[in-house]
PDB file with SEQRES, HELIX, SHEET and CRYST1 records, atoms N, CA, C and O in Angstrom:
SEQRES   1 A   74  UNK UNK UNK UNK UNK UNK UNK UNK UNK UNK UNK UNK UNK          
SEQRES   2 A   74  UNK UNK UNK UNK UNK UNK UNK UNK UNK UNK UNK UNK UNK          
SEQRES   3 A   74  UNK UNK UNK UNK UNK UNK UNK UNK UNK UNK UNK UNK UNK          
SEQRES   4 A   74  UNK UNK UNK UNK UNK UNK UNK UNK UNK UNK UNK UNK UNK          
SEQRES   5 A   74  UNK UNK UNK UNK UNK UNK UNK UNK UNK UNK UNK UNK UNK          
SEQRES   6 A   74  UNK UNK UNK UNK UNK UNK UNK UNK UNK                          
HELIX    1 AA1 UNK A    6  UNK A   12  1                                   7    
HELIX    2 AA2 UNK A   14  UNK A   32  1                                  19    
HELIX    3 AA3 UNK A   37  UNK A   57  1                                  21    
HELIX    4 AA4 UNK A   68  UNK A   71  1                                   4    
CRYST1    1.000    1.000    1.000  90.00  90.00  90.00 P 1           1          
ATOM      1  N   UNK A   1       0.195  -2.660  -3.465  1.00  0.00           N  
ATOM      2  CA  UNK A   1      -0.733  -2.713  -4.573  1.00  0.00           C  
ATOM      3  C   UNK A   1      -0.777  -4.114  -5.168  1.00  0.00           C  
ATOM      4  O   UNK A   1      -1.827  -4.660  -5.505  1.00  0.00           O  
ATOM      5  N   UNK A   2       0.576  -4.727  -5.286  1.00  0.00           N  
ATOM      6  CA  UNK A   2       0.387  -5.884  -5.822  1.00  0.00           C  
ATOM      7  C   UNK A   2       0.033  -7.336  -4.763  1.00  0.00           C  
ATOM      8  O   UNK A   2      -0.142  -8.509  -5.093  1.00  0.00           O  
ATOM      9  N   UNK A   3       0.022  -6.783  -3.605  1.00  0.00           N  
ATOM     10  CA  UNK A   3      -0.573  -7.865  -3.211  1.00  0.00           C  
ATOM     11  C   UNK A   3      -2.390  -7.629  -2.263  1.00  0.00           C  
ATOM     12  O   UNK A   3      -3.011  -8.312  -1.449  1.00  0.00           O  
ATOM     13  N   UNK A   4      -2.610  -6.474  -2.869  1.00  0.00           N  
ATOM     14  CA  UNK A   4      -4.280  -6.125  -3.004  1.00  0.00           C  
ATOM     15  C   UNK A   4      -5.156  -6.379  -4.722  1.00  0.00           C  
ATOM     16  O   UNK A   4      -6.282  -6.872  -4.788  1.00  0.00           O  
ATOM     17  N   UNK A   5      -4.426  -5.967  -5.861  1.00  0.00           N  
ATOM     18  CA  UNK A   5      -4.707  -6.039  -7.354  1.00  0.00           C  
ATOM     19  C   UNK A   5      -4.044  -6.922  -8.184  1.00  0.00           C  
ATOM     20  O   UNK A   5      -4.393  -7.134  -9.345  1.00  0.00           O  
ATOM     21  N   UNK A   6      -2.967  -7.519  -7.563  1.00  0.00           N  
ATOM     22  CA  UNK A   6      -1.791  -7.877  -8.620  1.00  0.00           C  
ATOM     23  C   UNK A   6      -2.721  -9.213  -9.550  1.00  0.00           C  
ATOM     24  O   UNK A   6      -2.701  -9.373 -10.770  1.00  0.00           O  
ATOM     25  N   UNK A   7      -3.263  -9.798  -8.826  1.00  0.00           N  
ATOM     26  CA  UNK A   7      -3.782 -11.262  -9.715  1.00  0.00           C  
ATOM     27  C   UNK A   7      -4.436 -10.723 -10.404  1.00  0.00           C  
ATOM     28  O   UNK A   7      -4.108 -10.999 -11.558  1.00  0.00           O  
ATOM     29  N   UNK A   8      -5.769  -9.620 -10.340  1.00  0.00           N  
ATOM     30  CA  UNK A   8      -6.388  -9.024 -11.166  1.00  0.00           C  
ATOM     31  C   UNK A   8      -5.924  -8.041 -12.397  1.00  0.00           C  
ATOM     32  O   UNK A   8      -6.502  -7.970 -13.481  1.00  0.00           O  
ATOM     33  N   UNK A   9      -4.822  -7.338 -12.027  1.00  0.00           N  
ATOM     34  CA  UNK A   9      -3.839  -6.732 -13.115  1.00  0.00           C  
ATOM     35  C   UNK A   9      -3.174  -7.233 -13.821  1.00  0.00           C  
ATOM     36  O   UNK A   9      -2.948  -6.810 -14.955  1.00  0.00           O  
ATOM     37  N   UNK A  10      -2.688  -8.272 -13.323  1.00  0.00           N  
ATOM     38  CA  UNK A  10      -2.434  -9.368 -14.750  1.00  0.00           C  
ATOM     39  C   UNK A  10      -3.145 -10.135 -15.721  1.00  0.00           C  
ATOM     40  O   UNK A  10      -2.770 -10.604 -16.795  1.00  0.00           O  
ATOM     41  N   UNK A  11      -4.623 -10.183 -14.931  1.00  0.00           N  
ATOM     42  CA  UNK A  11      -6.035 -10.590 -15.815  1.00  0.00           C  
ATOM     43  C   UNK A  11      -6.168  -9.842 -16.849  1.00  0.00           C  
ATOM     44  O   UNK A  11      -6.598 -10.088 -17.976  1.00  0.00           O  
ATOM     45  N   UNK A  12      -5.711  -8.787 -16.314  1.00  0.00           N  
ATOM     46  CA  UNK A  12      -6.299  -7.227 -17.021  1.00  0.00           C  
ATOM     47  C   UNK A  12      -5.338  -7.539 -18.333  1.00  0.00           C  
ATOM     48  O   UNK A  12      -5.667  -8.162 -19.342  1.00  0.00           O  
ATOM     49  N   UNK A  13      -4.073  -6.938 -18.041  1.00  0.00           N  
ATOM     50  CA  UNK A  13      -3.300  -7.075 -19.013  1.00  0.00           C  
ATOM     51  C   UNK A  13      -2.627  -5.586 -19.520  1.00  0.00           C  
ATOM     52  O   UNK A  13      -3.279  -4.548 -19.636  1.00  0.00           O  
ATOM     53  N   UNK A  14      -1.353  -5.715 -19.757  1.00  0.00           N  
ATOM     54  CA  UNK A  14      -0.945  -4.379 -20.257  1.00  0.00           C  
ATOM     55  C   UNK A  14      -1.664  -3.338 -20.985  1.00  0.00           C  
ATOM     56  O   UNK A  14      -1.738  -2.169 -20.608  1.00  0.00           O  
ATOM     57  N   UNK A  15      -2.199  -3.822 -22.062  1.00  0.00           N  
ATOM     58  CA  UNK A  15      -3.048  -3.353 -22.982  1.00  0.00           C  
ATOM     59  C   UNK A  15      -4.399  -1.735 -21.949  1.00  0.00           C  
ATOM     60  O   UNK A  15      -4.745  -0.555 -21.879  1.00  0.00           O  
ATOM     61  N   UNK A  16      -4.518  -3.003 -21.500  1.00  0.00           N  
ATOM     62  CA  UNK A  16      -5.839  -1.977 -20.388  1.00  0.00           C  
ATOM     63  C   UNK A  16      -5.289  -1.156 -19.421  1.00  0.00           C  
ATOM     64  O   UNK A  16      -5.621  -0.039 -19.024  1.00  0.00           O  
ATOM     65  N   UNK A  17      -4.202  -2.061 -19.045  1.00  0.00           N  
ATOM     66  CA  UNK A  17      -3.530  -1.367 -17.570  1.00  0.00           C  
ATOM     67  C   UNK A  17      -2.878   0.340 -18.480  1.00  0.00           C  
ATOM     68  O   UNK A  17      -2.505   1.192 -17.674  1.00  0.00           O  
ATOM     69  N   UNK A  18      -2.799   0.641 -19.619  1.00  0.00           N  
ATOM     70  CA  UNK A  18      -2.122   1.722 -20.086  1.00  0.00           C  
ATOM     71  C   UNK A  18      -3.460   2.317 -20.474  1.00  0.00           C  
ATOM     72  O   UNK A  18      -3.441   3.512 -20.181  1.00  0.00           O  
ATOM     73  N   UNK A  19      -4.500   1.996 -20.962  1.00  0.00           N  
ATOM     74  CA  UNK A  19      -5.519   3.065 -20.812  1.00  0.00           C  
ATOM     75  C   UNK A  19      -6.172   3.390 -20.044  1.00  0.00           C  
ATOM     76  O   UNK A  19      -6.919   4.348 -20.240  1.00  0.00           O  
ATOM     77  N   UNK A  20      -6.148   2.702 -18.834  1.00  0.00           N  
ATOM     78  CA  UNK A  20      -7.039   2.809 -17.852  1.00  0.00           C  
ATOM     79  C   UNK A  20      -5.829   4.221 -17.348  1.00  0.00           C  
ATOM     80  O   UNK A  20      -6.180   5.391 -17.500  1.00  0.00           O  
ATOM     81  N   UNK A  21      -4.588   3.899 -16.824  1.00  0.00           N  
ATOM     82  CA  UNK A  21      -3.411   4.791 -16.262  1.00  0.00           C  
ATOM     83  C   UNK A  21      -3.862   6.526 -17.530  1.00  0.00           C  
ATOM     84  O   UNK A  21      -4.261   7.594 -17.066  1.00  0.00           O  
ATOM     85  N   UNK A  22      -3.658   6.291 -18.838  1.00  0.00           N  
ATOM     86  CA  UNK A  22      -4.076   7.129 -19.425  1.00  0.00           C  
ATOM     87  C   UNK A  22      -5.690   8.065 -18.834  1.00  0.00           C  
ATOM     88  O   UNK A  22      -5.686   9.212 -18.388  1.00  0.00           O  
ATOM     89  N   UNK A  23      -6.547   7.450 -18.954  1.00  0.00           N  
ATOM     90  CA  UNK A  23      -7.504   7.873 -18.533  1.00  0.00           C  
ATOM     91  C   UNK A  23      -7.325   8.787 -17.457  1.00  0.00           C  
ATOM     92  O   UNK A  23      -7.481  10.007 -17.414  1.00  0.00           O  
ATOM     93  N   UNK A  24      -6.943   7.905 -16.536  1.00  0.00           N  
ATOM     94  CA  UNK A  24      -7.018   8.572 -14.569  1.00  0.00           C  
ATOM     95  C   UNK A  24      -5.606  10.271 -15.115  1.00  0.00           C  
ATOM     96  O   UNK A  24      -5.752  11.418 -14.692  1.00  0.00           O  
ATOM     97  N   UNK A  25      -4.574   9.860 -15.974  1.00  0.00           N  
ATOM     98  CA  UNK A  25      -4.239  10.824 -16.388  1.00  0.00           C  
ATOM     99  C   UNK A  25      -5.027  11.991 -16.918  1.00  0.00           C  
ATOM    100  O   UNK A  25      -4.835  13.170 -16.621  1.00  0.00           O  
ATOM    101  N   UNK A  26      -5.787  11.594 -17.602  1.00  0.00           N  
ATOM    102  CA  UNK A  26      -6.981  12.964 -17.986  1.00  0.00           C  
ATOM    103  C   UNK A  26      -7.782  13.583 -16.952  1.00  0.00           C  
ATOM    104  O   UNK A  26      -7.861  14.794 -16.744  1.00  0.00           O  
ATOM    105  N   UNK A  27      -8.396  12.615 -16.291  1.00  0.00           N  
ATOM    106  CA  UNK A  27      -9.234  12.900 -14.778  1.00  0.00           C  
ATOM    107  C   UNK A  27      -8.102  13.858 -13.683  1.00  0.00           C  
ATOM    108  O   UNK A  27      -8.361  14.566 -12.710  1.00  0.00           O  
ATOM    109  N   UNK A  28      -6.800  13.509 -14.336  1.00  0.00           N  
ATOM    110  CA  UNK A  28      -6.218  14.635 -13.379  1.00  0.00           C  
ATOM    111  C   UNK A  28      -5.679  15.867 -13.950  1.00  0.00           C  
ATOM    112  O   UNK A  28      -5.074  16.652 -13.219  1.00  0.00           O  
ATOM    113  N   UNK A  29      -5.780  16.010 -14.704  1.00  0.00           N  
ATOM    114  CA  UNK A  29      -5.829  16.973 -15.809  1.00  0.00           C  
ATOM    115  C   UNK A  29      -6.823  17.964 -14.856  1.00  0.00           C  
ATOM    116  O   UNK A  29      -6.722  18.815 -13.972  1.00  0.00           O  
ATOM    117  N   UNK A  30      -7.865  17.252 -15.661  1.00  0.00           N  
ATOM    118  CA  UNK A  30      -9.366  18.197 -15.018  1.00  0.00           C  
ATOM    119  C   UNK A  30      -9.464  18.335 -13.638  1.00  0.00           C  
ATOM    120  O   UNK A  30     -10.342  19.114 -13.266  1.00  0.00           O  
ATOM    121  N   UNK A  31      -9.047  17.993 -13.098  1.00  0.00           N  
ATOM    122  CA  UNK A  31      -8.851  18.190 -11.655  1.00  0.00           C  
ATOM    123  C   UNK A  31      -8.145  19.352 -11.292  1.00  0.00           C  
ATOM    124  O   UNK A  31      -8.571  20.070 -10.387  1.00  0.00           O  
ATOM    125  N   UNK A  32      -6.975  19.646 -11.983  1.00  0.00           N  
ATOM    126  CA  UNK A  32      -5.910  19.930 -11.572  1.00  0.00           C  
ATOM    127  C   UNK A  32      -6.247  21.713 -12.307  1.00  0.00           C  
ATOM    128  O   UNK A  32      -5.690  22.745 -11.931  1.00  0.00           O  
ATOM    129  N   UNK A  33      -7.184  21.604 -13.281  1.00  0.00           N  
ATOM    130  CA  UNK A  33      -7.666  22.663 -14.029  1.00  0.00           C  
ATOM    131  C   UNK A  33      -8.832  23.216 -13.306  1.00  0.00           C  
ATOM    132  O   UNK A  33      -9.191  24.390 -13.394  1.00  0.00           O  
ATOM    133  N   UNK A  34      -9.377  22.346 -12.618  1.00  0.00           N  
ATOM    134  CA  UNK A  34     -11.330  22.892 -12.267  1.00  0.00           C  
ATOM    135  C   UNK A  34     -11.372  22.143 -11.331  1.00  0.00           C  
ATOM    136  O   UNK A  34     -12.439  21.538 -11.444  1.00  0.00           O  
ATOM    137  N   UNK A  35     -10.835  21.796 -10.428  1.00  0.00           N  
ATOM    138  CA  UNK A  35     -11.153  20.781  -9.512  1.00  0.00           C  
ATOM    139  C   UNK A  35     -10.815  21.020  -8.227  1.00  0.00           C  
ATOM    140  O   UNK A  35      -9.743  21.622  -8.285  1.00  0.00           O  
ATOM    141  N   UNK A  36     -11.210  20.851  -6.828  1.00  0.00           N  
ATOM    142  CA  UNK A  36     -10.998  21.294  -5.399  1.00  0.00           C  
ATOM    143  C   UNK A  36      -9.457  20.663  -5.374  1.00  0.00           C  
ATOM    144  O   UNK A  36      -9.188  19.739  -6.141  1.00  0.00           O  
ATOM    145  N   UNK A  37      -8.516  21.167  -4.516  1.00  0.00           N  
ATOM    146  CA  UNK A  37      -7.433  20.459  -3.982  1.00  0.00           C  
ATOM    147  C   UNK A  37      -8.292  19.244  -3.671  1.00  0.00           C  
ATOM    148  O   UNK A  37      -8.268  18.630  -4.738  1.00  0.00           O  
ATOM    149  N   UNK A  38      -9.202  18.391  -2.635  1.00  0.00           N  
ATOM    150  CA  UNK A  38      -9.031  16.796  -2.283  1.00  0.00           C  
ATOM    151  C   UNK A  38     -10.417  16.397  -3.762  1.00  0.00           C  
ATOM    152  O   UNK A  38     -11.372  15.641  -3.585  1.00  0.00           O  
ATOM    153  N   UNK A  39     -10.185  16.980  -4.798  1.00  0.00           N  
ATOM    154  CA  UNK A  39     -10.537  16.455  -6.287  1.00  0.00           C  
ATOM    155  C   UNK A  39      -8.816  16.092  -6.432  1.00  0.00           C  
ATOM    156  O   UNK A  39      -8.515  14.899  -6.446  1.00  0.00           O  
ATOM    157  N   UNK A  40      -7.876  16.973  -6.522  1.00  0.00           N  
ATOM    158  CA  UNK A  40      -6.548  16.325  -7.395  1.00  0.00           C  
ATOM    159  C   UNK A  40      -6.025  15.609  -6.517  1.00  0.00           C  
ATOM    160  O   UNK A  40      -5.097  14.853  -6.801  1.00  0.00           O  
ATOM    161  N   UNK A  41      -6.549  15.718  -5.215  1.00  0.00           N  
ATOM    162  CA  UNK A  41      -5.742  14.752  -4.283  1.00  0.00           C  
ATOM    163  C   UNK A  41      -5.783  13.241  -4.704  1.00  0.00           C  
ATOM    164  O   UNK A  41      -4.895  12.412  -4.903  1.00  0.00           O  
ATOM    165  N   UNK A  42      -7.432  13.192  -4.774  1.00  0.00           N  
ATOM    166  CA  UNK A  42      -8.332  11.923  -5.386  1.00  0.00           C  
ATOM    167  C   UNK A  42      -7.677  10.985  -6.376  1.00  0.00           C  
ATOM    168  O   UNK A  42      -7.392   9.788  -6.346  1.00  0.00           O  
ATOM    169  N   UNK A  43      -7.496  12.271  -7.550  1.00  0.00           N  
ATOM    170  CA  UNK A  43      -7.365  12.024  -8.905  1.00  0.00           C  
ATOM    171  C   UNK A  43      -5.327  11.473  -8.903  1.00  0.00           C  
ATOM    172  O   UNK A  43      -4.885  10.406  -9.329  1.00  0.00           O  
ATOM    173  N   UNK A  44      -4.637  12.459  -8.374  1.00  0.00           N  
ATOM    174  CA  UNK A  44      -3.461  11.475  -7.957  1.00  0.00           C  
ATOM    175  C   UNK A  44      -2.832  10.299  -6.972  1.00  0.00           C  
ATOM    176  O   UNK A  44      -1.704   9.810  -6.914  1.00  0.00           O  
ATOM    177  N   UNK A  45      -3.912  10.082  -6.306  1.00  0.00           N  
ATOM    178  CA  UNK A  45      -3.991   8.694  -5.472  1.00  0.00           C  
ATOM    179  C   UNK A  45      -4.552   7.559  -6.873  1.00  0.00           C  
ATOM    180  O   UNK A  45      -3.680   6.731  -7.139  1.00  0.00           O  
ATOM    181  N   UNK A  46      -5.502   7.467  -7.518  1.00  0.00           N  
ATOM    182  CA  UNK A  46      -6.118   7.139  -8.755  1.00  0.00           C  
ATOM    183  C   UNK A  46      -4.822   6.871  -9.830  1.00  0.00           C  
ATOM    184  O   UNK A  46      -4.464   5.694  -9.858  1.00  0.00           O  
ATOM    185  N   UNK A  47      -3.942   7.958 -10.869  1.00  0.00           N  
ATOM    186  CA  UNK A  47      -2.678   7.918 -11.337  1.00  0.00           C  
ATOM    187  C   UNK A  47      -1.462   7.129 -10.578  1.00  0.00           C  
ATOM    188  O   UNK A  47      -0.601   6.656 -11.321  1.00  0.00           O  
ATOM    189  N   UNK A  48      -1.288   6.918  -8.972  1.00  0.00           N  
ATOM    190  CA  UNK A  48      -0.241   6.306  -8.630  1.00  0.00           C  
ATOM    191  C   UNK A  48      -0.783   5.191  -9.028  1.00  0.00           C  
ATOM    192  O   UNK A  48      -0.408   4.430  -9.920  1.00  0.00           O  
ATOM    193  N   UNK A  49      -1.791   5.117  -8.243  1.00  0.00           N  
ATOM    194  CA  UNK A  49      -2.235   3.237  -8.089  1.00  0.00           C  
ATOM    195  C   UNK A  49      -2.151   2.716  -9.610  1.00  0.00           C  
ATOM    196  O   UNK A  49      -1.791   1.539  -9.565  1.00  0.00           O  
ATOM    197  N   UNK A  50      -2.330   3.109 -10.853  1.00  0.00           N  
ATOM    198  CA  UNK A  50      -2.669   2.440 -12.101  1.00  0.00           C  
ATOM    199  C   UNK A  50      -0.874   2.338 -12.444  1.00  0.00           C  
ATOM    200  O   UNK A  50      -0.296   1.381 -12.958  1.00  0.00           O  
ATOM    201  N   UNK A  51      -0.261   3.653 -11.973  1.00  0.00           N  
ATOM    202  CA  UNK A  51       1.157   3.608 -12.328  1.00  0.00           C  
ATOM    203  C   UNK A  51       1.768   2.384 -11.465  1.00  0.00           C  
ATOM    204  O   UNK A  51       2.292   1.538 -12.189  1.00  0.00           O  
ATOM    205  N   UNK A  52       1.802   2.195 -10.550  1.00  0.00           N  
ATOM    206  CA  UNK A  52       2.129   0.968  -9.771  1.00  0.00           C  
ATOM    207  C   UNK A  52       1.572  -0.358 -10.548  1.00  0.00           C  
ATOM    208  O   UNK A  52       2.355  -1.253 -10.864  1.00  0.00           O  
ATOM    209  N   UNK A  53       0.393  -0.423 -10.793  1.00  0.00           N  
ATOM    210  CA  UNK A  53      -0.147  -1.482 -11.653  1.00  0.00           C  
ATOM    211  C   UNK A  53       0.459  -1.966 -12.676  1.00  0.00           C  
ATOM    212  O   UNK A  53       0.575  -3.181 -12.835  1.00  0.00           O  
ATOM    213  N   UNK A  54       0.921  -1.097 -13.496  1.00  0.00           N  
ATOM    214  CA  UNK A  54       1.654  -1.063 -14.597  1.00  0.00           C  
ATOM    215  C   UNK A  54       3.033  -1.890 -14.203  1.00  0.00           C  
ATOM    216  O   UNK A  54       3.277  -3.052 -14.528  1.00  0.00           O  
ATOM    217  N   UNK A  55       3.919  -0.964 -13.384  1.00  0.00           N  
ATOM    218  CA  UNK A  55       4.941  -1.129 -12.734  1.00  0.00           C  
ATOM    219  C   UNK A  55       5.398  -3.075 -12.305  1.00  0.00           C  
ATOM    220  O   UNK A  55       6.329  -3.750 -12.743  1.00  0.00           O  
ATOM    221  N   UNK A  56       4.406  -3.414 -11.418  1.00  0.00           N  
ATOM    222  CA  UNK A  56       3.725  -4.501 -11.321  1.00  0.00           C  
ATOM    223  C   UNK A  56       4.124  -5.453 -12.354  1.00  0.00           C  
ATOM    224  O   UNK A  56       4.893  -6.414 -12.375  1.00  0.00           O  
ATOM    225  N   UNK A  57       3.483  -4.979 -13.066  1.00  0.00           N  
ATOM    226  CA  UNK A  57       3.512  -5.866 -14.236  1.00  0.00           C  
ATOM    227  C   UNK A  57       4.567  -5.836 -15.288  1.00  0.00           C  
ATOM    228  O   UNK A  57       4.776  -6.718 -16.120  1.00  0.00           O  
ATOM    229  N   UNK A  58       5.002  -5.069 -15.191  1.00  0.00           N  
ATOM    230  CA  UNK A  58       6.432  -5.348 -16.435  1.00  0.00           C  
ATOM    231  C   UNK A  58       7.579  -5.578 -15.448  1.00  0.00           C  
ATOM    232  O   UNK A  58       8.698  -5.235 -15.832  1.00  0.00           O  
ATOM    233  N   UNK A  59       7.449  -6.129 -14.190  1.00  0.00           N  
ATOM    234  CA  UNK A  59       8.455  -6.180 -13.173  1.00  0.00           C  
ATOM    235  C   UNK A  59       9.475  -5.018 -13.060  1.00  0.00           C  
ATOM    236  O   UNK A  59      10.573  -5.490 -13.354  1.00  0.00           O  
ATOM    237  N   UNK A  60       9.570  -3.872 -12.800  1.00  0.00           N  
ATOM    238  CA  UNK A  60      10.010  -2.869 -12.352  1.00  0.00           C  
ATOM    239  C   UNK A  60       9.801  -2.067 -11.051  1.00  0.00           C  
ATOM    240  O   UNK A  60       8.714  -2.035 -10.474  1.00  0.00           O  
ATOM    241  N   UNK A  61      10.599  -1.600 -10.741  1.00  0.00           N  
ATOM    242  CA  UNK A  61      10.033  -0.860  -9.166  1.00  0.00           C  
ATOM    243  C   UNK A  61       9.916   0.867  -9.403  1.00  0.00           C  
ATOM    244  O   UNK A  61      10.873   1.444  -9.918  1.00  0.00           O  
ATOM    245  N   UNK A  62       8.876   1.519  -9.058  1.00  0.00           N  
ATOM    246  CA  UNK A  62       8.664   2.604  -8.910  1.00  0.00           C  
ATOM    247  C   UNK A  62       9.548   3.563  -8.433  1.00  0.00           C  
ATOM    248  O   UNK A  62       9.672   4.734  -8.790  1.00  0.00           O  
ATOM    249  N   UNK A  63      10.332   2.744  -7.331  1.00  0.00           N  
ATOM    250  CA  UNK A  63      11.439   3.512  -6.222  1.00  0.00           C  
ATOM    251  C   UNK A  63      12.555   3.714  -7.228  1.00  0.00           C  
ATOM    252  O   UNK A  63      13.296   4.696  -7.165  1.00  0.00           O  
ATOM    253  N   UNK A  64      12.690   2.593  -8.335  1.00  0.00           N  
ATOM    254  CA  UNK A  64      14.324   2.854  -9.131  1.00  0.00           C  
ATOM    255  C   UNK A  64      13.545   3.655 -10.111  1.00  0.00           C  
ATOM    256  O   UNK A  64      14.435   4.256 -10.713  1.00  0.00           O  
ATOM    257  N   UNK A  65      12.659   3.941 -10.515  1.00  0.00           N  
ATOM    258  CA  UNK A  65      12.329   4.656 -11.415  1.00  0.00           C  
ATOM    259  C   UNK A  65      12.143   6.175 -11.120  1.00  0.00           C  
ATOM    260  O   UNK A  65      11.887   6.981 -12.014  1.00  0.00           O  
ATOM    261  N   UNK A  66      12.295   6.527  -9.748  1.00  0.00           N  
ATOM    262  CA  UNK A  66      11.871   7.600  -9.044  1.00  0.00           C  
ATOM    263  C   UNK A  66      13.783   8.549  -8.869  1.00  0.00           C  
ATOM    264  O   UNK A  66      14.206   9.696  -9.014  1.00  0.00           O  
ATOM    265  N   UNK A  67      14.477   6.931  -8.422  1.00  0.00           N  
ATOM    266  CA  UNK A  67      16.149   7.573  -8.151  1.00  0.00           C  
ATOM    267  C   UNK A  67      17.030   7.694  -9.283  1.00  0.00           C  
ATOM    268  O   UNK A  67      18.258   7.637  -9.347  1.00  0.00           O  
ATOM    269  N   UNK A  68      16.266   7.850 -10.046  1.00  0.00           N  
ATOM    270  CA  UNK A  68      16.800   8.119 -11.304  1.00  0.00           C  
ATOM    271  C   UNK A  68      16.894   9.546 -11.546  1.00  0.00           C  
ATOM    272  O   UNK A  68      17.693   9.991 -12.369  1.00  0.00           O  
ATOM    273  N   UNK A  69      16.186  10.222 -10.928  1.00  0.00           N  
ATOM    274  CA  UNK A  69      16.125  11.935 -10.464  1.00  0.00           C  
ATOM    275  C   UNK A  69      17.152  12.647  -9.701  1.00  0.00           C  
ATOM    276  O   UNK A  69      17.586  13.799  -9.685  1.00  0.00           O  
ATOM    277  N   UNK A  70      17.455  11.230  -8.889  1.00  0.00           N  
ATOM    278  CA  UNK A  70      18.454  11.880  -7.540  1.00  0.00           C  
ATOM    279  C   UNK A  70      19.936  11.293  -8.245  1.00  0.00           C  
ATOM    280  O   UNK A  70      20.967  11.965  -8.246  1.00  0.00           O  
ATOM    281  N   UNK A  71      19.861  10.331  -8.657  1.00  0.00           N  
ATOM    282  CA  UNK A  71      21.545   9.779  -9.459  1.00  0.00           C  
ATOM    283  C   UNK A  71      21.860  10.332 -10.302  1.00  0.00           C  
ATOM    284  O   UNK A  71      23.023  10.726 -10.393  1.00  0.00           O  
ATOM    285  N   UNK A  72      20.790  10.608 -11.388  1.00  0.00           N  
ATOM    286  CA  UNK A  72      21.169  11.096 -12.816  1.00  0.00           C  
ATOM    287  C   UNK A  72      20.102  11.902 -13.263  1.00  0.00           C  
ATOM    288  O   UNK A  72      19.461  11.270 -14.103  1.00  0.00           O  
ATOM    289  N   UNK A  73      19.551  13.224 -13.028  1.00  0.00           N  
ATOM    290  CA  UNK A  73      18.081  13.859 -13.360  1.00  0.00           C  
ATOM    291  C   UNK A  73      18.705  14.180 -15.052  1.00  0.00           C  
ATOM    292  O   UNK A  73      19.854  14.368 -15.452  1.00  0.00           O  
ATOM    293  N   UNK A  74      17.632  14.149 -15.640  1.00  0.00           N  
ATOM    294  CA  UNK A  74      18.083  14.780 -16.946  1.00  0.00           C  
ATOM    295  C   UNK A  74      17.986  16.354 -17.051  1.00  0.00           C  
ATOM    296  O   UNK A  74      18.336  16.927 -18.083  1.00  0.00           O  
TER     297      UNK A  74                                                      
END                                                                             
């Protein structure tokens, strides 16, 4: 992701990169409520990519944020 968006996601800026991620969060909402399976498929390909964006940008990795389930789940 960051080396297809990354120059542009930093244009963007945190600010956007969290409503835009918010948004695609709602779109999967409705998906996930009224929507075909390859609608939420859509709509969570859409939520990773903005979550990665994010990710991206405050320098963090998705993967340590993910093994945090498998080391220590709350």
């Amino acid at each position: 992701m960051d080396d297809l968006y990354g120059e542009q996601d930093r244009e963007r800026g945190l600010p956007s990169t969290v409503a835009w991620l918010a948004e695609e969060v709602g779109e999967l909402a409705q998906a996930v409520r009224k929507g075909t399976p390859e609608q939420q498929l859509h709509e969570l390909g859409d939520v990773l990519a903005w979550l990665s964006s994010l990710a991206n940008q405050v320098g963090l990795s998705l993967e340590d944020a993910a093994q945090r389930y498998v080391d220590n789940p709350p």
